[in-house]
Residue frames as qw, qx, qy, qz and C-alpha x, y, z in Angstrom:
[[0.459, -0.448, 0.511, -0.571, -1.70, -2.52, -8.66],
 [0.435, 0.002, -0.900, -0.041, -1.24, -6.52, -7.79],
 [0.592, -0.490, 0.165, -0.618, -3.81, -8.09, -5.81],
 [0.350, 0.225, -0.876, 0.244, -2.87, -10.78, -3.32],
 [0.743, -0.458, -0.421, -0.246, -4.41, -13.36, -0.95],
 [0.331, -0.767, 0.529, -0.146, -3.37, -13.28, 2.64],
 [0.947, 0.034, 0.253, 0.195, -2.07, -16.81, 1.75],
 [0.721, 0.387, 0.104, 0.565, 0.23, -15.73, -0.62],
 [0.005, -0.848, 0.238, -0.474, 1.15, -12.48, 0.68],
 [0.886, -0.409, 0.219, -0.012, 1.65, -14.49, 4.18],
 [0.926, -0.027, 0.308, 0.219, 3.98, -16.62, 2.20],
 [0.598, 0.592, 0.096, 0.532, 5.69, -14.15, -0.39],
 [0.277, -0.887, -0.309, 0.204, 6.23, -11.13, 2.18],
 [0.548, -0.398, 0.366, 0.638, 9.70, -10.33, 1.46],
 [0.287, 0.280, 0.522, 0.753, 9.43, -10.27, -2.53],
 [0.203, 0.723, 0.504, 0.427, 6.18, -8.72, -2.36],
 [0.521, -0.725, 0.052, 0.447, 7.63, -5.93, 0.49],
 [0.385, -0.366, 0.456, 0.714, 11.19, -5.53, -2.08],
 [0.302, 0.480, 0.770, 0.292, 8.49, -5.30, -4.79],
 [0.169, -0.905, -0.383, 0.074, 6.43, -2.52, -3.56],
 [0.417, -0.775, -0.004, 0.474, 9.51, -0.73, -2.64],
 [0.550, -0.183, 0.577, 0.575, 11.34, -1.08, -5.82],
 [0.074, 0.480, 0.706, 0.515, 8.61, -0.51, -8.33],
 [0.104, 0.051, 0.428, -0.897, 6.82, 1.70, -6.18],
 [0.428, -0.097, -0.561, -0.702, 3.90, -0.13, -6.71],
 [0.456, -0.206, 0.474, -0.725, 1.17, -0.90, -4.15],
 [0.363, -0.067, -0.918, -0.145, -0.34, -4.53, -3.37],
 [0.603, -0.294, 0.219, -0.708, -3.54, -4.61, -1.86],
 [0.104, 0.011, -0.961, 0.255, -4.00, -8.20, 0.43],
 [0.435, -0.298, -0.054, -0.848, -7.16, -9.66, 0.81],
 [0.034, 0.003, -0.949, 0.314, -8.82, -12.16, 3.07],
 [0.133, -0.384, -0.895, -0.184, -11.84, -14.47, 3.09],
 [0.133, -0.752, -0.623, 0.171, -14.03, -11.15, 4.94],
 [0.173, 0.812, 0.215, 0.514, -13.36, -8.76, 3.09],
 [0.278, -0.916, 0.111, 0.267, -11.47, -7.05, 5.46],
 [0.584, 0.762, 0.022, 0.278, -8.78, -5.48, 2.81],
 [0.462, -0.742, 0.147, 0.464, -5.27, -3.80, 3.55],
 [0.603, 0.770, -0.040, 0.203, -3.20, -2.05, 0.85],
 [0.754, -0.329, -0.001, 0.569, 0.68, -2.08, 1.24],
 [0.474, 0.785, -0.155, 0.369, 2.78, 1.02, -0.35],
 [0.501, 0.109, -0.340, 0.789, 6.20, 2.66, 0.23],
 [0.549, -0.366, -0.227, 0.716, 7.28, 4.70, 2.53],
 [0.261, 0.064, 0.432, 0.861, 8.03, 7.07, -0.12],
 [0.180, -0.425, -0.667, -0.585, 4.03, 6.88, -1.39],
 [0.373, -0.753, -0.501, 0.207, 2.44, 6.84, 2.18],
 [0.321, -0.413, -0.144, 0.840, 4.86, 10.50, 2.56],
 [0.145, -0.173, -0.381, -0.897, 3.67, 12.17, -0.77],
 [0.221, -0.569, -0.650, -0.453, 0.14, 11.20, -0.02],
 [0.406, -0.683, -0.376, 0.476, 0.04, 12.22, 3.36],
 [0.288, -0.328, -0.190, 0.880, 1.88, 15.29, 2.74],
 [0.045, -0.029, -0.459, -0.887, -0.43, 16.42, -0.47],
 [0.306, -0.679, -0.659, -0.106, -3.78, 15.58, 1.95],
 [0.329, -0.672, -0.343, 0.567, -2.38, 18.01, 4.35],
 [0.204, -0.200, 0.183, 0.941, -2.04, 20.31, 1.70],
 [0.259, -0.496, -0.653, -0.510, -5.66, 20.06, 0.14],
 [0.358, -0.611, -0.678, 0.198, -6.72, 20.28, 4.10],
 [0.205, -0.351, -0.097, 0.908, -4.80, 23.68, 4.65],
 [0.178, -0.138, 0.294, 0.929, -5.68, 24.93, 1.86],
 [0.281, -0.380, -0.827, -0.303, -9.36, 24.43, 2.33],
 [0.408, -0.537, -0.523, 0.522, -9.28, 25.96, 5.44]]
């Protein structure tokens, strides 16, 4: 997992965007207060999502 400033994430968006998508590999962006944001695919954000709603069902 690469971390990035919003400076350079700001400035790289594209690569790090074709990066993420390619590699599936997730870039978390951070900025001077800690207020954090984590990029992923498409792809990643569907499996997780779909394998929380399965933990939630299946809890239920």
């Amino acid at each position: 997992m690469q971390v990035v400033n919003y400076s350079h994430a700001r400035n790289n968006l594209k690569s790090i965007i074709d990066n993420v998508c390619d590699n599936n590999e997730e870039v978390i962006i951070t900025t001077k207060n800690d207020k954090s944001v984590i990029i992923l695919s498409m792809d990643e954000y569907n499996r997780t999502h779909a394998e929380i709603k399965k933990s939630v069902q299946k809890s239920l």
